[in-house]
C-alpha positions, 0 to 999 in steps of 0.5 A: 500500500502506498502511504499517503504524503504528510503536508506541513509536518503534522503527525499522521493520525492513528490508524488503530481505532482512533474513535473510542468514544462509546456514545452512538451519535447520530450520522450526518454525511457531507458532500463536495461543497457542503459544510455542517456545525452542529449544536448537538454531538454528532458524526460528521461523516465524508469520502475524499478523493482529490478534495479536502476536508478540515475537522475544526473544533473548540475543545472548551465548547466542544463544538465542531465542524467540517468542511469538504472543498475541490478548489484552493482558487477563489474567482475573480469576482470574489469582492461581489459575493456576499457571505451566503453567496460564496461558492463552498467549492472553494478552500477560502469560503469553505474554511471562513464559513466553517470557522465564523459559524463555530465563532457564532456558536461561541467558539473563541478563535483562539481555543480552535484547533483543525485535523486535516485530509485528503488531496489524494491523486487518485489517478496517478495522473499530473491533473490530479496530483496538481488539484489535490497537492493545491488543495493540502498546500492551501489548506496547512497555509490557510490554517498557519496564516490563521493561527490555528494549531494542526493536530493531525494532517492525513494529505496526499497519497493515492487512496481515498479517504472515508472520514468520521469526525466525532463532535463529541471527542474531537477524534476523527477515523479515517478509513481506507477501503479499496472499494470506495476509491472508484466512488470517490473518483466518480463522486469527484468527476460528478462534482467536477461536471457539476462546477463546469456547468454552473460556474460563478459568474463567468469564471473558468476553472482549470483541473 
C-alpha cells in the first residue's frame, strides 16, 4: 500500500481505532461543497478523493465542524459575493464559513484547533496530483496564516479517504477501503461536471 504524503509536518493520525468514544451519535454525511456545525454531538461523516476536508473544533465548547472543498482558487469576482453567496467549492469560503459559524456558536478563535485530509491523486495522473497537492498546500497555509494549531494532517497519497469526525471527542477515523476509491473518483468527476456547468459568474476553472 502506498502511504499517503504528510503536508506541513503534522503527525499522521492513528490508524488503530482512533474513535473510542462509546456514545452512538447520530450520522450526518457531507458532500463536495457542503459544510455542517452542529449544536448537538454528532458524526460528521465524508469520502475524499482529490478534495479536502478540515475537522475544526473548540475543545472548551466542544463544538465542531467540517468542511469538504475541490478548489484552493477563489474567482475573480470574489469582492461581489456576499457571505451566503460564496461558492463552498472553494478552500477560502469553505474554511471562513466553517470557522465564523463555530465563532457564532461561541467558539473563541483562539481555543480552535483543525485535523486535516485528503488531496489524494487518485489517478496517478499530473491533473490530479496538481488539484489535490493545491488543495493540502492551501489548506496547512490557510490554517498557519490563521493561527490555528494542526493536530493531525492525513494529505496526499493515492487512496481515498472515508472520514468520521466525532463532535463529541474531537477524534476523527479515517478509513481506507479499496472499494470506495472508484466512488470517490466518480463522486469527484460528478462534482467536477457539476462546477463546469454552473460556474460563478463567468469564471473558468482549470483541473
Amino acid at each position: 500500500m502506498n502511504m499517503p504524503s504528510v503536508v506541513g509536518g503534522a503527525k499522521q493520525p492513528s490508524r488503530t481505532r482512533a474513535d473510542t468514544d462509546p456514545v452512538v451519535l447520530e450520522r450526518k454525511v457531507i458532500m463536495p461543497g457542503e459544510h455542517l456545525v452542529s449544536w448537538d454531538p454528532v458524526e460528521i461523516v465524508t469520502l475524499l478523493g482529490s478534495c479536502v476536508a478540515a475537522c475544526i473544533y473548540d475543545a472548551h465548547r466542544k463544538i465542531g465542524g467540517m468542511n469538504h472543498f475541490m478548489l484552493p482558487d477563489i474567482p475573480s469576482v470574489a469582492p461581489a459575493l456576499t457571505d451566503q453567496t460564496k461558492p463552498l467549492r472553494y478552500g477560502l469560503y469553505a474554511m471562513e464559513r466553517v470557522i465564523n459559524d463555530l465563532l457564532m456558536m461561541g467558539a473563541k478563535r483562539e481555543h480552535l484547533v483543525a485535523k486535516v485530509f485528503g488531496g489524494a491523486n487518485m489517478t496517478n495522473t499530473l491533473e490530479n496530483q496538481h488539484v489535490g497537492r493545491r488543495n493540502a498546500q492551501f489548506v496547512i497555509e490557510f490554517l498557519r496564516r490563521d493561527k490555528i494549531r494542526v493536530l493531525a494532517s492525513d494529505l496526499g497519497g493515492i487512496n481515498s479517504r472515508r472520514i468520521r469526525f466525532n463532535t463529541r471527542t474531537n477524534a476523527v477515523r479515517v478509513e481506507r477501503v479499496a472499494s470506495a476509491d472508484q466512488l470517490a473518483l466518480r463522486q469527484d468527476r460528478q462534482y467536477r461536471d457539476q462546477i463546469q456547468a454552473d460556474p460563478v459568474d463567468g469564471e473558468v476553472i482549470f483541473f
